[in-house]
C-alpha positions in Angstrom: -123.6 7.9 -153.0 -120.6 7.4 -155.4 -118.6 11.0 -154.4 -118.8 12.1 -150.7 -121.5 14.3 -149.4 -120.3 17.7 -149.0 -122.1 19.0 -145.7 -121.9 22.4 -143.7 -122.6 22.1 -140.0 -124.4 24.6 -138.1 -124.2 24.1 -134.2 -123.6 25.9 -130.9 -123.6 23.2 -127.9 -121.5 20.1 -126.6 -124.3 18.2 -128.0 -124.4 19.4 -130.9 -120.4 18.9 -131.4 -120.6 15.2 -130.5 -122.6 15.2 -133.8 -119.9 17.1 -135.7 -117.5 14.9 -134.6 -119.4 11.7 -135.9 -119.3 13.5 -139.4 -115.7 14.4 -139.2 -115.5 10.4 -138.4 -117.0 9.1 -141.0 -114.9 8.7 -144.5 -117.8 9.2 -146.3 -118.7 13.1 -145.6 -116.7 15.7 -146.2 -117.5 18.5 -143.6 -116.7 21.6 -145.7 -117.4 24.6 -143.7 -119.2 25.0 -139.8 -121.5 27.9 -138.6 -122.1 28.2 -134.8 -123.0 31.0 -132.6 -120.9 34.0 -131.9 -118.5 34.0 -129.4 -120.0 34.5 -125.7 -119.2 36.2 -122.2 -118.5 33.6 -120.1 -117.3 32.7 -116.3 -116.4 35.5 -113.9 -114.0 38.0 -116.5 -116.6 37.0 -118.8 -114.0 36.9 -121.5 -115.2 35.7 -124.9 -115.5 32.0 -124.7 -116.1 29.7 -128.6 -118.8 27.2 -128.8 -117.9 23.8 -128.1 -118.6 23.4 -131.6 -116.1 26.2 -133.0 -113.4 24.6 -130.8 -113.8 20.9 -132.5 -114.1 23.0 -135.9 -110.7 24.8 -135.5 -108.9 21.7 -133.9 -109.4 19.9 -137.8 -108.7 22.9 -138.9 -112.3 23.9 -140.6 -113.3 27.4 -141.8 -115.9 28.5 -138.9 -118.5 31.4 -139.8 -120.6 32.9 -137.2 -123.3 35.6 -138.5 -125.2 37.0 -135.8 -128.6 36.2 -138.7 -129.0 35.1 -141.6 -131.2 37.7 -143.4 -128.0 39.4 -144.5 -127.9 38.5 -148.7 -123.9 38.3 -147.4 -124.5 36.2 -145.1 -126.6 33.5 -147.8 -124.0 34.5 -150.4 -121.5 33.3 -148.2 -123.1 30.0 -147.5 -124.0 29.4 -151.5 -119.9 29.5 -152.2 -119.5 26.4 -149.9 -121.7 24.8 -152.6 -123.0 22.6 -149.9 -125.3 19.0 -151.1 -126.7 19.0 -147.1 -126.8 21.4 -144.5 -126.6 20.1 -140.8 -128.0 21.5 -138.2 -128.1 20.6 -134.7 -129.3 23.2 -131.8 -127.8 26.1 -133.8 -129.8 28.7 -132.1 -130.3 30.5 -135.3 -133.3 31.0 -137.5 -133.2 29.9 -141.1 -134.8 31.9 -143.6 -136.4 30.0 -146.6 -133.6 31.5 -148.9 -131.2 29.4 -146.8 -133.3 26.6 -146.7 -133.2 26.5 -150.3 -129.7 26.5 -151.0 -128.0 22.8 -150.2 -128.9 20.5 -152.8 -130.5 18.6 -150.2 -132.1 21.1 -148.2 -131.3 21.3 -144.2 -131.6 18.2 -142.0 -132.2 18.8 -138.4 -131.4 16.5 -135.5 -134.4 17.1 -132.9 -134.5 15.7 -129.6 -137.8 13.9 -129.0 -140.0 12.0 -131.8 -141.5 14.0 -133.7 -145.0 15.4 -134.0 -144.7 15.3 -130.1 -142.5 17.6 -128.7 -142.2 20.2 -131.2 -139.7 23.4 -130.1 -137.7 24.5 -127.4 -137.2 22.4 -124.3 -138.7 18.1 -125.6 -136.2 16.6 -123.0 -137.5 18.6 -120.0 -141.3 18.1 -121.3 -141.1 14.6 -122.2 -139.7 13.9 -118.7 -142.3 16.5 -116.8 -145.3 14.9 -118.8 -144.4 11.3 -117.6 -144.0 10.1 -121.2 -142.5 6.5 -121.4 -140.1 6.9 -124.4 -138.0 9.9 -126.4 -135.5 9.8 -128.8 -134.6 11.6 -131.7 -135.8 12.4 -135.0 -133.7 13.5 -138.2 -136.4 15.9 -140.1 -135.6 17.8 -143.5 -136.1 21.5 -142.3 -139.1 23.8 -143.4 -139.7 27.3 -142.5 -142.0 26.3 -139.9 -141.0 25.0 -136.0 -140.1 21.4 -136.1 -142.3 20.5 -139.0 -140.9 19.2 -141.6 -141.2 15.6 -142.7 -138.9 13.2 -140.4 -136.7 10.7 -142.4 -135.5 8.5 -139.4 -136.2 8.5 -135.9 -134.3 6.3 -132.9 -136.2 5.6 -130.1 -135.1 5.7 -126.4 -137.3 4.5 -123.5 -137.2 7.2 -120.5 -136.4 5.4 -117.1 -137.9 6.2 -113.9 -134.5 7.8 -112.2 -133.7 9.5 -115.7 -133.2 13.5 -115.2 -133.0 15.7 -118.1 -129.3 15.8 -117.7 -129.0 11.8 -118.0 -131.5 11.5 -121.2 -129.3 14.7 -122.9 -126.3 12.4 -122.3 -128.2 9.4 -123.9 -129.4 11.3 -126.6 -126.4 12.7 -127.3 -125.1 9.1 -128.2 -128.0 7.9 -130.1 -128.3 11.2 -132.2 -124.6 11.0 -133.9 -125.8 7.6 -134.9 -128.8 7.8 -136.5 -127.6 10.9 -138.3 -125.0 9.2 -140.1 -127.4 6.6 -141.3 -129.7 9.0 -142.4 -126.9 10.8 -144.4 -125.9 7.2 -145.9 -129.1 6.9 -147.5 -130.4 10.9 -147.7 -132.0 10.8 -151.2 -133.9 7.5 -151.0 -135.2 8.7 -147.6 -135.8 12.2 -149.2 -138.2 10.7 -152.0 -140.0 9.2 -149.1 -140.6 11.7 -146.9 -143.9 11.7 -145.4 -145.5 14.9 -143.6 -146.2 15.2 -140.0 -149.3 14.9 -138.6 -150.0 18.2 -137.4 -153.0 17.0 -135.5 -150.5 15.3 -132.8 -148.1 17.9 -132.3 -147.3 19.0 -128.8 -145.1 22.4 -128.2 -141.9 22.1 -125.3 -141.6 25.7 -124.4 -139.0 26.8 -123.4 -138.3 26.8 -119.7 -138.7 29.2 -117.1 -137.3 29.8 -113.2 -141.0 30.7 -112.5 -142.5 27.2 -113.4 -139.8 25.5 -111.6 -141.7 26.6 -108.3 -143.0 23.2 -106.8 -147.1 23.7 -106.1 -147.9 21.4 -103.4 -151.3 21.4 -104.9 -150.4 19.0 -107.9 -150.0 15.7 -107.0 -146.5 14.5 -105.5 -146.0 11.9 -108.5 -146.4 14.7 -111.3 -143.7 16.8 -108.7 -141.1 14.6 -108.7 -141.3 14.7 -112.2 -140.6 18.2 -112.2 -138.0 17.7 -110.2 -136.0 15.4 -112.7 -137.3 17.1 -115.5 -135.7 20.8 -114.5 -132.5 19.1 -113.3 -129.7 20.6 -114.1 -131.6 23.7 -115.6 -133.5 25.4 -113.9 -133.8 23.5 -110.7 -137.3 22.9 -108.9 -137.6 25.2 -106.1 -139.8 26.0 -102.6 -140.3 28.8 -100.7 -139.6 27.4 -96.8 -141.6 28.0 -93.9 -139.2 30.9 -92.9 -139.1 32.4 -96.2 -136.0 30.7 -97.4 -135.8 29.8 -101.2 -134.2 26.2 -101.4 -133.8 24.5 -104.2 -134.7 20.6 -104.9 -132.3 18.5 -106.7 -134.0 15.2 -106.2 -137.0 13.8 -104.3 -139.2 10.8 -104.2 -142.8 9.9 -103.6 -143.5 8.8 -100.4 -147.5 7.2 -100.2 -148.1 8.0 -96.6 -151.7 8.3 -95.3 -152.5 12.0 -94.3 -155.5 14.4 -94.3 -153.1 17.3 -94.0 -153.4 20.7 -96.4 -151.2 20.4 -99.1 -148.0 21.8 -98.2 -148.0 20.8 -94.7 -144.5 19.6 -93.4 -145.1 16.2 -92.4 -141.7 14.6 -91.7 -138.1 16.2 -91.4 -135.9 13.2 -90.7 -132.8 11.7 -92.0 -134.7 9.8 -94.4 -135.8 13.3 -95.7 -138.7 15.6 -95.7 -141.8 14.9 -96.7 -144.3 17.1 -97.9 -148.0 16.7 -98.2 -149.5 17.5 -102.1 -152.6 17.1 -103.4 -151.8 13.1 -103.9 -149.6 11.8 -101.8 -146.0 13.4 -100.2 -143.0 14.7 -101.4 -140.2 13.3 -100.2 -137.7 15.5 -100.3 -134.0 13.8 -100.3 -131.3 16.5 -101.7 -131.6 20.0 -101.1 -129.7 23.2 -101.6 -129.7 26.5 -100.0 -128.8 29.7 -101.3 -125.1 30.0 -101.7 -124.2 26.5 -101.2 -123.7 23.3 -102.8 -126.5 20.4 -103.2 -126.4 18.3 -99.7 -128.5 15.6 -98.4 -131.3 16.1 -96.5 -130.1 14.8 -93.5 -127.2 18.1 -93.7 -129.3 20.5 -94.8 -131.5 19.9 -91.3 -128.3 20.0 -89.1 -128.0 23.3 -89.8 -131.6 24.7 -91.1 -134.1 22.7 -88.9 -136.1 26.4 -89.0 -136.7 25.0 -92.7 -139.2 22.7 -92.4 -140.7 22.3 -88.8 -142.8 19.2 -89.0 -146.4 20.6 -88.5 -145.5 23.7 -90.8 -147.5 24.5 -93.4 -144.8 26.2 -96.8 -146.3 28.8 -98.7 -148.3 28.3 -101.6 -147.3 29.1 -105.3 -148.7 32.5 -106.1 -151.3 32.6 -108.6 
């Protein structure tokens, strides 16, 4: 493109202002205006705290708008006066309205975390990771009123490794996303004119995560649980309900393929090695724990002081139906 691409941004997160910043890098854009989320209560005076994405905006000195929707005519007004050729958006947190949609010469391009028909919505690290898939990466789709359909112009691919947690893939994706969004901006009408639709028949939906699901059921088998276990790591955190009622949480755990006609859920081992757990294949080895109101510890610590946990014989209460 002979002039430079005039773009306004639209993101909330830290990952989503790693990709600002790979726009405000490159000599070739010109970032013109940035919408995020209104500022948020946070920490314990939950004072109003800006997006990570405001902050980066305001340190190059860009105008920042945050409209709480954007089915205000204002608020489309508003964006139609940046006379933008591409809008950007990455984990915004807002619906777009076709009117919006409409107005970039370009349309809206949307940086999506997992490759696209799989993984359409909320949470495609966390369910990529919990359904044992083998790769992820991200896709760079033009933006259609619908959820994550729109045709996808460039995708980078990422293979998921077997000690990846949700946290390490975000951090990974988070590199390879500002990357391939530059190089789809570099060549955005060529790719446009190619655009081919999804294939709706093999879309898969990542909805968006709960504290409930995070419960480990000891009737699965262990290898799909410690998958669970990476997957909800940081957010929400896989959790049990120990033999004395105690809810502990699980930051990381292991499968352990030890012979055993126990009922799943029986405590089979509490040693420094960790604890194992029987599941409907196989055991759980359970290897960093946390209990209520204190950090993540190993194993090992946690039974110094809560042996009453997990005696070995025990047999943990079941997920509730």
């Amino acid at each position: 493109m002979a002039n430079k691409l005039r773009i306004v941004f639209a993101g909330t997160p830290e990952f989503a202002a790693q990709h600002l910043a790979a726009l405000l890098a490159d000599d070739q854009f010109e970032v013109v205006a940035v919408y995020t989320q209104p500022d948020r209560p946070a920490g314990r005076g939950k004072k109003l705290h800006a997006s990570a994405v405001k902050q980066l905006a305001l340190d190059h000195h860009l105008p920042v708008e945050q409209p709480l929707s954007f089915k205000s005519i204002d608020a489309q007004q508003q964006l139609q006066r940046y006379t933008p050729d591409v809008m950007v958006v990455v984990a915004y947190g807002l619906l777009l309205p076709q009117a919006v949609l409409d107005i970039p010469k370009f349309g809206c391009i949307n940086v999506h975390g997992s490759l696209l028909p799989r993984w359409r919505g909320a949470a495609p690290i966390q369910r990529a990771l919990w359904a044992g898939d083998k790769e992820t990466g991200v896709a760079i789709m033009q933006m259609e009123a619908g959820l994550d359909t729109g045709p996808v112009l460039l995708e980078a691919r990422l293979p998921i490794l077997a000690d990846d947690t949700s946290a390490s893939l975000y951090e990974k994706l988070a590199q390879l996303g500002p990357t391939a969004l530059c190089d789809a901006l570099h060549q955005l009408p060529d790719l446009l004119s190619k655009a081919q639709p999804q294939n709706d028949s093999l879309a898969t939906y990542a909805h968006k995560l709960s504290k409930e699901e995070a419960q480990l059921d000891w009737q699965r088998p262990a290898d799909e649980l410690e998958r669970w276990v990476r997957a909800f790591n940081p957010w929400p955190i896989c959790w049990l309900v120990a033999a004395n009622g105690e809810v502990i949480k699980v930051w990381r755990a292991q499968v352990e393929a030890v012979p055993s006609k126990q009922p799943a859920g029986t405590v089979l081992r509490a040693d420094k090695r960790g604890i194992a757990i029987q599941t409907a294949q196989g055991a759980l080895l359970l290897t960093q724990l946390q209990p209520a109101g204190k950090k993540p510890m190993s194993a090992v610590d946690f039974l110094n002081g809560r042996s009453d946990c997990f005696p070995v014989g025990a047999q943990l209460p079941q997920v509730e139906a």
